[in-house]
N, C-alpha and C positions, 0 to 999 in steps of 0.2 A: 427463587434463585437470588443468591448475592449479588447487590447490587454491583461490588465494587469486585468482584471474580468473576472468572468464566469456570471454574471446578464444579461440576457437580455428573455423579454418576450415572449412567444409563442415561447420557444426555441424547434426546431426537432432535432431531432434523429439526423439526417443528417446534422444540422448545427451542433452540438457537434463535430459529428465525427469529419468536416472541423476543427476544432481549438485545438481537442485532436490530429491530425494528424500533425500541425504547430508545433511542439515539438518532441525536438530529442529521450526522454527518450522510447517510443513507437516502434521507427522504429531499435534502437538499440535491444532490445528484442524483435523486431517481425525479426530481421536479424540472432540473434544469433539461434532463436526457427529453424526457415529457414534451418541454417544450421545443428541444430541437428537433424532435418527432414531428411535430405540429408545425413549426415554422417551414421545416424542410418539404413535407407534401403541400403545403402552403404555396411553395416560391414553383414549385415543379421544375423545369429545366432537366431533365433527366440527360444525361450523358454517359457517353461508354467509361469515363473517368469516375463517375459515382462509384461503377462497379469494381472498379480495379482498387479504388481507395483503401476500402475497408481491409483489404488483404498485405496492402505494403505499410499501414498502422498497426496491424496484428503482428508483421515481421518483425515491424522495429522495436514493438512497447517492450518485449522483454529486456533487450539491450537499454532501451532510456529507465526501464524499473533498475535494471540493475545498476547505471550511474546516478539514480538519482538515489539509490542505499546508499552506495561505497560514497560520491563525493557530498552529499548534502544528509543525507542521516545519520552517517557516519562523520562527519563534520570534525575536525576537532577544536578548539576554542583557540583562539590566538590573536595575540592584541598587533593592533596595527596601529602605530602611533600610540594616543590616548584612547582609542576605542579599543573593546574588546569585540572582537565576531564572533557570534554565538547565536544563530539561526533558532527560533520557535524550534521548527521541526527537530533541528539535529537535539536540542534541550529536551526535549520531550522523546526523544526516539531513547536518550541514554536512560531517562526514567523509566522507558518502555522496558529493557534489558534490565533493567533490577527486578522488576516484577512484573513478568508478561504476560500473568491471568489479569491484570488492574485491568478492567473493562474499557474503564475510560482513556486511558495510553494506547490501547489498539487502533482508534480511529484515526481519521487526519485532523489534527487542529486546527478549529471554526477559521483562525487566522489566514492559516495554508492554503488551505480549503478556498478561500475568499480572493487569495493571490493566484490559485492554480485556474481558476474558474478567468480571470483578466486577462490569465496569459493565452487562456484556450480563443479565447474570444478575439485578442491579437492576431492569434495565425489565423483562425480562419475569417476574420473580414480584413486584414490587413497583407497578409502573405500568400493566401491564397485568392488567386484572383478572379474567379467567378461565387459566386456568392451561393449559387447550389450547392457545389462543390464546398465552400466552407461548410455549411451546415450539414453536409454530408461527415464532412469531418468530425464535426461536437458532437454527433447521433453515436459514433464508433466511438469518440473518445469518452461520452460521458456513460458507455455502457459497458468500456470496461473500467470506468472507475469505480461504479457499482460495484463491478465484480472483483476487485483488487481488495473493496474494504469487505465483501461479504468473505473474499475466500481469506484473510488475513486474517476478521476475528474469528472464524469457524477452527482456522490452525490453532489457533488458543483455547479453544474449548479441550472438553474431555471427548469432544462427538466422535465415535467410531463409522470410519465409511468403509466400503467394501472396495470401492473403486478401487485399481492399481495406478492410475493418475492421481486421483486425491492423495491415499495415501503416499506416492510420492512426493509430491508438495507436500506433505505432512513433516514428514521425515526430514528432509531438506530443512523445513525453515526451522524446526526443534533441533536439529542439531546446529545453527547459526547460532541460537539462543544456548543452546544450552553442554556444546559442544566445542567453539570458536569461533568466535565472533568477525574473522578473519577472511570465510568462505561459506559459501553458500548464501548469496545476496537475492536469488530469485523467490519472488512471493508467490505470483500468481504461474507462473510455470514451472513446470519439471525440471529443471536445473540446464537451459538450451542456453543462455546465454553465458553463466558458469561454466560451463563445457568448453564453450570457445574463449570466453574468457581468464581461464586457468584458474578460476575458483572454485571447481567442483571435485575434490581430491578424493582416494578413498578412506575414508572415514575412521580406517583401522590406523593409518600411516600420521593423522593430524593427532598432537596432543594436545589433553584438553587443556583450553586456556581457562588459568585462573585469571580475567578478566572479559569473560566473556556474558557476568551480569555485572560490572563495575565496569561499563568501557571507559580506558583508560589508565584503569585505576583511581579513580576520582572518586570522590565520596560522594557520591549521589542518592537522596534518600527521595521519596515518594511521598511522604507523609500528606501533604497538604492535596495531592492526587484523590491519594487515597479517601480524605478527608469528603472532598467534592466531588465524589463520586458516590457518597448517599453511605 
C-alpha cells in the first residue's frame, strides 16, 4: 500500500488496520488509555458517579467534535495586531481538504495530540475533584480518541462496510469533503449533533462548493506532506 494514500481496492478490514497501525498518533492514545486503565483500578474508589460518567461524555463528545471542526479546524487565519493566528491543527486540517487520501493529514498532529493529552490531564486532576472520578474520565476520553482517529482514517480509505451506521458516517463526512465544506462537521457519529445544530441539510438542496478542497480559497498545496509521508 501507498504510503502517502489510503486508495487501494478491495481494501479489508485488516489491511486498514495494518496501515492505521504504521502511525504513532494511535499507539500513543491506545498507551496513554492503557495506562489510565491501570492507574484507574489502581486507585479503586468506585462510586455510583463512575457509572453515570461515561454516558454524559458519550452525550456531549459529539457536540465538543463538532465545535471543535467548525471553530478550530476550520479556523480561519487572521492577523491580530502583528501576529497572525493560524493554529497547527486548523493548517493542517486545510491541507487535509486538498488531499484527504494523504495518510499522514488524517491523523492529529504529534503537536495537538501533546496539548489535547495536558488539557485531558487539567480537567481531570484539576476540575474534577475526586481523583477516581478523574481517571474514570481519561479511560472514556482516551477510548474515544482512539476511535475518532480509527473511524476518521477508515472514512478515507476505499474500505467498504456493510454496516448502516458506518456507512452513514461514511457518507456524511465525504460529502463535508467533497460536497461542502460548510456542513456535515460530525466525524465519529451519524450526523446527531448536525441535526440539532442546523448542519445536516439534505444533500440534494446544498450546492456544491467550489471551495470545499481549497478552504477558503487559499492556495494550499501539500507538497512537502506529501513529501514526508514516504
Amino acid at each position: 500500500m501507498n504510503a502517502t494514500k489510503t486508495g487501494r481496492r478491495g481494501l479489508t478490514l485488516a489491511g486498514a488496520a495494518q496501515e492505521f497501525l504504521r502511525h504513532p498518533t494511535p499507539w500513543l492514545i491506545a498507551g496513554a488509555l492503557l495506562a489510565a486503565v491501570v492507574a484507574r483500578v489502581a486507585v479503586g474508589d468506585w462510586q455510583w458517579s463512575d457509572a453515570v460518567l461515561p454516558f454524559v461524555v458519550l452525550a456531549v463528545f459529539p457536540f465538543f467534535e463538532w465545535m471543535i471542526h467548525v471553530f478550530v479546524l476550520h479556523w480561519r487565519p487572521r492577523r491580530v495586531g502583528g501576529i497572525v493566528l493560524d493554529p497547527v491543527l486548523a493548517r493542517k486540517h486545510r491541507e487535509h481538504h486538498v488531499d484527504p487520501k494523504i495518510v499522514k493529514l488524517i491523523f492529529i498532529p504529534l503537536q495537538s495530540l501533546a496539548g489535547a493529552f495536558v488539557s485531558a490531564l487539567v480537567v481531570a486532576f484539576v476540575l474534577i475533584p475526586r481523583t477516581g472520578l478523574g481517571l474514570t474520565f481519561l479511560v472514556v476520553l482516551f477510548a474515544i480518541g482512539l476511535v475518532y482517529e480509527w473511524t476518521h482514517y477508515l472514512v478515507h480509505t476505499d474500505y467498504k462496510a456493510r454496516r448502516a451506521l458506518y456507512r452513514m458516517i461514511y457518507r456524511n463526512h465525504r460529502l463535508h469533503h467533497f460536497k461542502n465544506e460548510n456542513y456535515w462537521f460530525g466525524v465519529t457519529s451519524p450526523g446527531i449533533a448536525d441535526r440539532v445544530l442546523g448542519t445536516y441539510p439534505d444533500p440534494q438542496t446544498v450546492p456544491t462548493s467550489p471551495t470545499a478542497r481549497n478552504l477558503y480559497g487559499e492556495r494550499v498545496t501539500v507538497k512537502t506532506a506529501v513529501r514526508e509521508a514516504g
